[in-house]
C-alpha positions in Angstrom: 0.0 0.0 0.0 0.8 3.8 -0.8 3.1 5.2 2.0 0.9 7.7 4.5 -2.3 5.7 4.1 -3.3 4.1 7.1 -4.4 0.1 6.1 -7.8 -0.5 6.3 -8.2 -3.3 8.5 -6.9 -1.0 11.3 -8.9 1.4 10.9 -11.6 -1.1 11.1 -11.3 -1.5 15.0 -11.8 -4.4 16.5 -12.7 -7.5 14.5 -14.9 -10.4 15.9 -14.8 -13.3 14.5 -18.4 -13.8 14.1 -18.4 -11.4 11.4 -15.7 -12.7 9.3 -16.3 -13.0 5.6 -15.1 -16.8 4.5 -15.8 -17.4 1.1 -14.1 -20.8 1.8 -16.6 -22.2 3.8 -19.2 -22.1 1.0 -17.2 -23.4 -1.6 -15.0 -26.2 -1.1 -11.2 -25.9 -2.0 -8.9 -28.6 -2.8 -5.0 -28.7 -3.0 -5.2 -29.1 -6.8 -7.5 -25.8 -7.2 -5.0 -23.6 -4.5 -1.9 -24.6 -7.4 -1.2 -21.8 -10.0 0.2 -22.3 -13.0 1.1 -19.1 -14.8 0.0 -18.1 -18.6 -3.1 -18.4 -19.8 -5.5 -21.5 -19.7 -3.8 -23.9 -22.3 -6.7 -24.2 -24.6 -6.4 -20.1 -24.8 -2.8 -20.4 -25.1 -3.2 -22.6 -27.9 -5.8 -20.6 -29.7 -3.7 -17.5 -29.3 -0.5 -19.9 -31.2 -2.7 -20.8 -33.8 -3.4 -17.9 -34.4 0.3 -16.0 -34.4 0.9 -19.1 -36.7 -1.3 -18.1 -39.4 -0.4 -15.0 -39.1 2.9 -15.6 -39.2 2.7 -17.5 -42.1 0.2 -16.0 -44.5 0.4 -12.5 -43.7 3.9 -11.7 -44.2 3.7 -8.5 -46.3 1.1 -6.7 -44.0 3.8 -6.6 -41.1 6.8 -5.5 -43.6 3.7 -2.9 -44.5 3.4 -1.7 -40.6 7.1 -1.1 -40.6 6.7 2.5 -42.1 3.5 3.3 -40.9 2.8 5.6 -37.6 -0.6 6.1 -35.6 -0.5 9.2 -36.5 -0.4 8.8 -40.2 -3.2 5.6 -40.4 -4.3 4.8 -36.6 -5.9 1.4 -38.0 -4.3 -1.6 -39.7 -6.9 -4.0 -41.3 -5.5 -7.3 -41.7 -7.8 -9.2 -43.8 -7.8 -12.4 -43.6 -9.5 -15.3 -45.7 -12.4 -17.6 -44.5 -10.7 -20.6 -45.6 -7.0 -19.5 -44.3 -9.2 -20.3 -40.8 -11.3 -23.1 -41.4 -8.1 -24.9 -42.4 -6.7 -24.9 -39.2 -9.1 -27.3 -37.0 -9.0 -25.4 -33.7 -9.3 -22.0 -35.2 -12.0 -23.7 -37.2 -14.1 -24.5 -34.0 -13.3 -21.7 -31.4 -14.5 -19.1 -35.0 -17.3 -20.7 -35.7 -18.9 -21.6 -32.4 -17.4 -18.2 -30.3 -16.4 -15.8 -33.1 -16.6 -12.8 -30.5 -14.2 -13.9 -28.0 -12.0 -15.7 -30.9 -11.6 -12.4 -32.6 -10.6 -10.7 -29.5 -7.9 -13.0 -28.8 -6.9 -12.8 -32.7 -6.8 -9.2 -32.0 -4.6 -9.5 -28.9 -2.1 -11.5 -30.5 -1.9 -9.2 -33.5 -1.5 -6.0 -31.0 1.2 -7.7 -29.4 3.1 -8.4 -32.8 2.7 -5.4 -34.1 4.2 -3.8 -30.9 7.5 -5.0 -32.5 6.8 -2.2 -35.5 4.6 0.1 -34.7 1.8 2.3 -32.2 -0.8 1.3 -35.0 -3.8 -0.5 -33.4 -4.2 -3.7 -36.1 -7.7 -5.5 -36.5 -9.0 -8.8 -37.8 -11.2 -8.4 -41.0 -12.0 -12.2 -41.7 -13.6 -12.1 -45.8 -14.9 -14.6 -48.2 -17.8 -16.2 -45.7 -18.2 -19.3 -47.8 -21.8 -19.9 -49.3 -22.9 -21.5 -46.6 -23.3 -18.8 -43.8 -25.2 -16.6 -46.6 -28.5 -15.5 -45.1 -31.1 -12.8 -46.3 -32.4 -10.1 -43.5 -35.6 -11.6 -43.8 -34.0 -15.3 -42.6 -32.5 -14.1 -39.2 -34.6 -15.3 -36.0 -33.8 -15.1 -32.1 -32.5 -18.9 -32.8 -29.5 -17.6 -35.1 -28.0 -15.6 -32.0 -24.3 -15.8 -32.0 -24.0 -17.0 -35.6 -21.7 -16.0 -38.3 -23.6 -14.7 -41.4 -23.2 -12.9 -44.7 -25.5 -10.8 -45.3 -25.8 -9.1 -48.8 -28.0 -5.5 -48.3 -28.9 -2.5 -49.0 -28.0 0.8 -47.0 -31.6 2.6 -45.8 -29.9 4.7 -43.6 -27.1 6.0 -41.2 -27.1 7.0 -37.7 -24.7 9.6 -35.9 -21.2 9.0 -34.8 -20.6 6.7 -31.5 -18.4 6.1 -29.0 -18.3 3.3 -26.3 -17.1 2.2 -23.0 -15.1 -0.8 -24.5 -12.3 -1.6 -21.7 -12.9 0.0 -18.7 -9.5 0.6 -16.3 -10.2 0.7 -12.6 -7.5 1.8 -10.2 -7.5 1.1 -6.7 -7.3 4.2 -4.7 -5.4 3.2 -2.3 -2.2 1.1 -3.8 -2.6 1.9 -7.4 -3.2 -1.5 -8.8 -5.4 -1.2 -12.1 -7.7 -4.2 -13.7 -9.2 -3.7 -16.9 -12.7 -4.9 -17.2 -14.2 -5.7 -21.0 -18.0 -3.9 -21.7 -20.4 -4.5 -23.7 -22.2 -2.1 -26.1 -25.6 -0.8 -24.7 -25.1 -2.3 -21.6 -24.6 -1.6 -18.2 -20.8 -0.9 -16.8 -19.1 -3.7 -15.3 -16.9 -3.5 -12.3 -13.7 -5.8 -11.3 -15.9 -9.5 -9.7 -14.1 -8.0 -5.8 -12.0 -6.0 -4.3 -8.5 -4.7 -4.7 -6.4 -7.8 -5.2 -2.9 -6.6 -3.8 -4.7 -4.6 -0.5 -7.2 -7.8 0.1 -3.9 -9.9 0.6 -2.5 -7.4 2.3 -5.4 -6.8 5.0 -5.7 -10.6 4.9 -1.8 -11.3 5.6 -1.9 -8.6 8.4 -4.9 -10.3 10.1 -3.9 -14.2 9.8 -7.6 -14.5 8.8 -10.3 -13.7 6.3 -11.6 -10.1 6.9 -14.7 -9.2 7.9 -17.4 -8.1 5.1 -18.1 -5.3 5.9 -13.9 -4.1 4.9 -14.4 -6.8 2.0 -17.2 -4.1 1.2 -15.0 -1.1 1.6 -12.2 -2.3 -0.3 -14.1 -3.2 -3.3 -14.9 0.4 -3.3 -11.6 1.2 -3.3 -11.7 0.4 -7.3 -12.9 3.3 -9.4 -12.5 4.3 -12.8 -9.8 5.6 -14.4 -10.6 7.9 -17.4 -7.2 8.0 -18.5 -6.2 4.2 -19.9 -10.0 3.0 -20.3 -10.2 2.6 -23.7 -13.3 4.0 -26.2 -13.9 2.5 -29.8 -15.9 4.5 -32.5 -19.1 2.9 -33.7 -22.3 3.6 -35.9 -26.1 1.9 -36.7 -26.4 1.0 -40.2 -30.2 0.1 -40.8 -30.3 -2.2 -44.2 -32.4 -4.5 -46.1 -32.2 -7.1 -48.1 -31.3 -6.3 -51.7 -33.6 -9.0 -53.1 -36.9 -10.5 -51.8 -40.3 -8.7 -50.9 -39.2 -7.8 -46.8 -38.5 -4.6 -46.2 -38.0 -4.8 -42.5 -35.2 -3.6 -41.7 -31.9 -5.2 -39.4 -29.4 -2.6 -37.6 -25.8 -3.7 -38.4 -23.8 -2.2 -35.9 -19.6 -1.0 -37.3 -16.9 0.0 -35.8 -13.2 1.9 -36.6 -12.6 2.4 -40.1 -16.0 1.2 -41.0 -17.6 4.6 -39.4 -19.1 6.8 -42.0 -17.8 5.0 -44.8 -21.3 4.4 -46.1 -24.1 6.4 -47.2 -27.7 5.3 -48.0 -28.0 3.3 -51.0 -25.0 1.3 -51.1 -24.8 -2.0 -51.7 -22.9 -4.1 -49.5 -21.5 -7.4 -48.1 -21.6 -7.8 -44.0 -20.0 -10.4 -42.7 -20.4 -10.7 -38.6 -21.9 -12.2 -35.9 -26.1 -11.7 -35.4 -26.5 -10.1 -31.7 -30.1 -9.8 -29.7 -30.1 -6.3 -28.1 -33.0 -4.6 -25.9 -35.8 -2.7 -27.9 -34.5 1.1 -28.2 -37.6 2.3 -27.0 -38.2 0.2 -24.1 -39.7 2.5 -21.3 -38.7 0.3 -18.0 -35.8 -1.4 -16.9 -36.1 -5.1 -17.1 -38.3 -4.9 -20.4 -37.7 -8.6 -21.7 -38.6 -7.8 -25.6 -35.3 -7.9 -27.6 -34.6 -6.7 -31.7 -31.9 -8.4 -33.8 -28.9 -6.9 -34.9 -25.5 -8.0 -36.8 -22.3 -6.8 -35.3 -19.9 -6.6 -38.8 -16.6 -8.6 -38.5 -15.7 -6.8 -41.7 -17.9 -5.2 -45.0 -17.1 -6.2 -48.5 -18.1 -3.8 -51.6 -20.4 -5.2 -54.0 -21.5 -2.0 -56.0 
């Protein structure tokens, strides 16, 4: 802890036992679950090598290409990268097709920490060439397709306003200065860290011999706040389309992000290739209103005319 703050768990007073918070007694622990192992979860940290593989090996000329490029001069690097380059590889295969969210995230952390060799430019995965199969019309998409990949061919009705969101929020412990970074959601509510300070809990824990009581479990969770500065914002946009072809002309927001903002205008026809989302109505009027719309968030958009 910071030098000149008193720890908390003196300034709690007296601690009875009674009140002690022991997570352990509700939730059995054995030897094998107290052992560590650092690095990530192996079937993570052989996702994340699968995919520095492929990248490694097709994708050659886009790193010699960030060499000589600077944030400032093009603060996104699309690396696009073929449907079938993926499906080839059988565990990439899987993870992208049944979790393309999370699988794109770690494809994008392994391409931020390789590009970190060359260059400040923030690179992104653009996966094209969504084979035949995943082709759907607007009119097609149901509740039951939630967290599918489709291609969607369609026409641009119209284009909302600029975005921002909350996309990595940093929380800093006030007291010691340990930060956790916590992944949101769009048009949800902000997560905080799952408990308290990490570094000050052992601390108070250490100092006592014993699990603290919950009511300075309470007050050190507080401790964490947010930290403007080294949360991180991304740019997004609502497309409403329809389909190019076919009588339906209801209407399916696609929702884009980074380069992809306000690099269409109404009547353009393109390609979207992403992942179909279920999102509460806009106009809901109470809190816990059940109803949800569908909406496609684009992996990556491919001109047709």
């Amino acid at each position: 802890m910071n030098i000149g703050f008193e720890p908390l768990w003196i300034l709690s007073g007296k601690i009875h036992l009674s009140n002690l918070y022991k997570p352990s007694n509700l939730i059995g622990v054995s030897m094998s679950d107290e052992r560590h192992i650092p690095g990530p979860p192996s079937e993570l940290a052989d996702t994340l090598n699968h995919w520095r593989q492929l990248f490694q090996i097709e994708h050659k000329h886009d790193f010699e290409a960030l060499k000589v490029l600077t944030s400032s001069e093009q603060p996104i690097f699309s690396f696009y990268v073929d449907f079938a380059d993926i499906d080839a590889d059988d565990l990439l295969s899987l993870r992208f097709n049944e979790y393309p969210e999370e699988t794109v995230q770690q494809a994008n952390e392994v391409l931020r920490s390789m590009s970190s060799e060359y260059t400040d430019v923030r690179c992104v995965l653009r996966p094209l060439n969504f084979p035949d199969q995943k082709i759907k019309n607007v009119s097609e998409l149901r509740m039951r397709n939630r967290g599918e990949l489709v291609s969607l061919v369609v026409k641009v009705n119209d284009v909302g306003p600029r975005l921002g969101y909350l996309k990595r929020a940093l929380y800093t412990c006030m007291a010691c200065g340990h930060r956790v970074e916590v992944p949101q959601r769009i048009a949800r509510e902000r997560k905080r860290p799952s408990g308290p300070c990490k570094v000050c809990l052992e601390d108070a824990e250490s100092a006592l011999g014993e699990q603290i009581p919950y009511t300075l479990y309470r007050r050190l969770d507080m401790l964490m706040q947010l930290t403007a500065e080294g949360s991180f914002y991304q740019d997004i946009q609502y497309l409403n389309v329809v389909d190019v072809q076919g009588n339906s002309e209801q209407p399916i927001q696609i929702i884009v992000d980074d380069e992809y903002v306000d690099a269409h205008k109404p009547g353009d026809i393109i390609r979207i290739n992403g992942v179909v989302y279920i999102d509460p109505i806009p106009e809901r009027n109470f809190i816990k209103d059940t109803r949800r719309v569908l909406q496609v968030r684009a992996l990556s958009i491919e001109q047709v005319s």
